[in-house]
N, C-alpha and C positions, 0 to 999 in steps of 0.2 A: 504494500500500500504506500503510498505516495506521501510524503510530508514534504509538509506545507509550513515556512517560515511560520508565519502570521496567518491566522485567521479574523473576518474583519465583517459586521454584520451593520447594516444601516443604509440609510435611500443615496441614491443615484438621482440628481434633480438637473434641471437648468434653471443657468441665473441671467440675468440681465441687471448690468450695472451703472445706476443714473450718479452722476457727481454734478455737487453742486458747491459752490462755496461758502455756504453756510446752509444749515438744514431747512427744509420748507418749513414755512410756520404760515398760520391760518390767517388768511385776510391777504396776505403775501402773492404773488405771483413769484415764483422763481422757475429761475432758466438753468437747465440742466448744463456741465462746463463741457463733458466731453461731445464727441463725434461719431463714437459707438454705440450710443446707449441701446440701440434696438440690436444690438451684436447677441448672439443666441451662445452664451458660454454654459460649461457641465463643470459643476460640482457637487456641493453635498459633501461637510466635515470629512464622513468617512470613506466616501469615495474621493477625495480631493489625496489622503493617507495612504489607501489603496493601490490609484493609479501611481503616486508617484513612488512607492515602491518598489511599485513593477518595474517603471521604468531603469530602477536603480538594480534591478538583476535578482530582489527577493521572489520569491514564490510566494502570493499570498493568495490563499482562497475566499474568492468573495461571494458571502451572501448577501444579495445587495436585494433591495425594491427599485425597480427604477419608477419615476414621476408621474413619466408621461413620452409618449412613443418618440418625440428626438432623443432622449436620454438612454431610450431602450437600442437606438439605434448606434447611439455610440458609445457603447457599453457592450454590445457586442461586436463589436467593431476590433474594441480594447482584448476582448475574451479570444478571438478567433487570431487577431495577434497574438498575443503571449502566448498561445493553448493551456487555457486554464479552463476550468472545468462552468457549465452550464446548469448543473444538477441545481444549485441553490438561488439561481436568479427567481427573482419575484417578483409576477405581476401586480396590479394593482387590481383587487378583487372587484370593482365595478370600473363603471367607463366614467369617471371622476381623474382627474388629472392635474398635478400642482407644478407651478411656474415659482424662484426666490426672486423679486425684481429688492436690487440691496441698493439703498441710500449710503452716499459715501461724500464728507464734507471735506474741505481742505484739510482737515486735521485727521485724514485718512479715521471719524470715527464712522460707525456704519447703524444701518437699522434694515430690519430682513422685513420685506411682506411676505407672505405667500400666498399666492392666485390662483383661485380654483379653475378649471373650465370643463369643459365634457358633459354628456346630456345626464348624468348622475351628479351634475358636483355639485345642485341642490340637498343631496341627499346623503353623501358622503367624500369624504379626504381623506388622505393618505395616511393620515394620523390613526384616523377612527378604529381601525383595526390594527392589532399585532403582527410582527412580523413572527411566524413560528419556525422556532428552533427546536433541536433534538440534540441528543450526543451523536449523532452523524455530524453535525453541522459542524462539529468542532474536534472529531475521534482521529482525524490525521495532522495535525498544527500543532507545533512547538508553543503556542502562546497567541492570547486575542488579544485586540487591540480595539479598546471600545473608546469610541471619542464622541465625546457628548453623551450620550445615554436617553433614555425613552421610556418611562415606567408599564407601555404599554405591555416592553419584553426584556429590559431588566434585570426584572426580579427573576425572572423564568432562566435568564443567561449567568447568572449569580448562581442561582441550582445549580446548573448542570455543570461549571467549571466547579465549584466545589465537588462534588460528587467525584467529579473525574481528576481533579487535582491539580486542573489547567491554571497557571499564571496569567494572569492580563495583566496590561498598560491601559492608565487611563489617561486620558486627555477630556479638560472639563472646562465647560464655556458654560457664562454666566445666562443662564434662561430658564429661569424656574418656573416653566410650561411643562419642559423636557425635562431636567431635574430640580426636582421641587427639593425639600431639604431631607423628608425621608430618607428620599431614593440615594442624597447624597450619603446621609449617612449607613447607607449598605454597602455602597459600591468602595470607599475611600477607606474604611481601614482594611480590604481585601486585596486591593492592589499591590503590584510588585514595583510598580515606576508609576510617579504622578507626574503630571504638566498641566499649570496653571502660567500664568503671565499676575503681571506686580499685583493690579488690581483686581484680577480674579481670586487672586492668594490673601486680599483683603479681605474680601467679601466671604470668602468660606470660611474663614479665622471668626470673625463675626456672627454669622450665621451658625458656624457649631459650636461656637463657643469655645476655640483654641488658640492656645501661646502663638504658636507656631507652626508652620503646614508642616514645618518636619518634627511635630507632635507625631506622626505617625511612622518614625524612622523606631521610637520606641515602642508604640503601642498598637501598631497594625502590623500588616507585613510589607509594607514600602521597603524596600530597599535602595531607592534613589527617588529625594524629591526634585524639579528641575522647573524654575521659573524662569521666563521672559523678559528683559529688563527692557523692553525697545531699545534704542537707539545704544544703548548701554548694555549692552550683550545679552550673555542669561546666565543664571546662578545653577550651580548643580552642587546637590546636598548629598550624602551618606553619609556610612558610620563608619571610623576604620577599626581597627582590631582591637581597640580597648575601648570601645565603644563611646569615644567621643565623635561630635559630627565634623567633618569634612568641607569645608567648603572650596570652590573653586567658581569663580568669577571668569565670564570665557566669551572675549570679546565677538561684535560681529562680523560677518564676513562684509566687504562693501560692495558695492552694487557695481560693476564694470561699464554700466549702460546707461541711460536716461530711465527712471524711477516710473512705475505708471501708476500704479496702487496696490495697496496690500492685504486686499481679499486673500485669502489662504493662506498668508503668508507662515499663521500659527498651526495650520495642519502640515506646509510644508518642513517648519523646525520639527514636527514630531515625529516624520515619515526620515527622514534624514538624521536626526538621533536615532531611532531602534534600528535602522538599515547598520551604522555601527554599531548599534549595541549586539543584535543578531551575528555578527561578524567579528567578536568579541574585542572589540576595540575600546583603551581606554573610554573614563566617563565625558574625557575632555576632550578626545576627539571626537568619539560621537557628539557633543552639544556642536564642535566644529562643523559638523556634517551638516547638523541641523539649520545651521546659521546660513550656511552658501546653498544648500536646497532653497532656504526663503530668500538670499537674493536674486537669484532666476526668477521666484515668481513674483518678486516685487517691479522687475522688469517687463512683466507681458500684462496683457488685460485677463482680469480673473484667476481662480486659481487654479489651473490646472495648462492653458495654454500654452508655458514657455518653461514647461517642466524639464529636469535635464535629464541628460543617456548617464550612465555611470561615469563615463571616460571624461564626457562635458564636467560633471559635479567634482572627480577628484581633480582635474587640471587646475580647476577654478581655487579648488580649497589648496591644494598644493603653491598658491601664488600670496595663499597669507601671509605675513612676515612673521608669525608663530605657525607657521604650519608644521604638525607633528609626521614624524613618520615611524609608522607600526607595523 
């Protein structure tokens, strides 16, 4: 049987991306800055993780939902390239179909809608039902990788990795629709690697009531906590051998290119950290990895468009003036 780096469950959508230089506000007309905005791009957190670690040479098995039939199209598209498996793609159980159209102000902050359409999207979305998993979904993968999370399936993906004994990575974005604070608190002392950014590491510190995000370096089973600093690199946390914590500050990589926006920029550092960590490379070069995957995508429109080959992403990283070699 076939093993699979990463195993990776969550929707496959299209975004369309409006910039403006300060947010709409009501009473306002505003004019959107860019020239693409009706430009039809594919992401979705976890497919955004997915693809680009295809790209970078891992095997990961996706059980994905796709949106709505462009996303279905190039998702298999992605599948028939790589030859990875079809067994777990999922329709959308009526003919309801969702569109991300993402606001994005000069201060690269963002706000997501999602657009219904199809002769059912009266009557249901992509939400409304569970994506179902079994221990097939995950019985050949070294390790899942759940980014963002969904209480609709969870709780249900919590089971079965305990059961089976499977490690995840999580990666958690501030939307307590999708993670309300329950859900957070099942998912975060069970993980083996966390990835928040400054101000989502605020906000969870707050909401659970913790010191510190690597409160869980002792009391869960994290074994590496790793934030985002923008512009100011990212932090990567453990414990070393006499159980004090570690830290290591790890600048970012810079952009080669003229900047466009930084939709994905945070799934691309995640996909780029565990492609090192999967390949057992220091903590410090994988956040490196992490860092020049999100420069590629801070250079293209959306996230997934200007993703790199492997050869592309180590050249790039190999041109740090701290670049490691392992």
């Amino acid at each position: 049987m076939e093993k699979f780096d990463f195993v990776t469950v969550g929707n496959c959508t299209t975004n369309m991306i409006l910039r403006f230089d300060d947010f709409p506000a009501i009473g306002k007309t505003s004019t959107a800055t860019n020239p693409f905005g009706d430009e039809i791009l594919y992401g979705g957190c976890v497919f955004n993780v997915f693809y680009a670690l295809t790209k970078l040479g891992c095997r990961v098995k996706p059980v994905l939902r796709w949106s709505d039939p462009d996303a279905r199209d190039r998702l298999y598209e992605i599948l028939d390239e790589y030859d990875l498996p079809k067994d777990h793609i999922i329709a959308p159980k009526t003919r309801s179909y969702n569109r991300c159209i993402l606001l994005q102000d000069r201060n690269q902050n963002h706000a997501t809608i999602i657009y219904r359409f199809g002769e059912d999207s009266d009557h249901s979305s992509l939400y409304d039902t569970p994506i179902e998993v079994d221990e097939e979904s995950f019985s050949d993968s070294k390790m899942m990788l759940m980014v963002m999370g969904n209480p609709q399936y969870s709780y249900r993906i919590l089971q079965i990795l305990d059961e089976m004994g499977l490690d995840f990575a999580f990666s958690y974005k501030n939307d307590p629709a999708l993670l309300p604070k329950e859900l957070c608190e099942a998912i975060l002392p069970k993980a083996k690697i966390i990835f928040t950014n400054e101000s989502e590491a605020k906000h969870l510190c707050s909401l659970l009531g913790l010191g510190k995000m690597t409160d869980y370096l002792y009391s869960g089973k994290a074994e590496v906590v790793v934030t985002t600093l923008g512009c100011k690199g990212s932090l990567v946390q453990s414990l070393d051998a006499e159980g004090r914590i570690r830290c290591e500050v790890v600048p970012i990589t810079h952009c080669e290119h003229h900047k466009v926006d930084s939709v994905g920029c945070g799934d691309a550092f995640v996909a780029g950290f565990m492609y090192g960590y999967s390949r057992g490379k220091s903590l410090g070069l994988c956040a490196q990895y992490g860092s020049t995957l999100s420069s590629f995508v801070l250079e293209g429109r959306g996230p997934t468009s200007n993703l790199p080959d492997l050869e592309q992403m180590l050249e790039r990283n190999a041109r740090r003036s701290d670049a490691r070699s392992e």
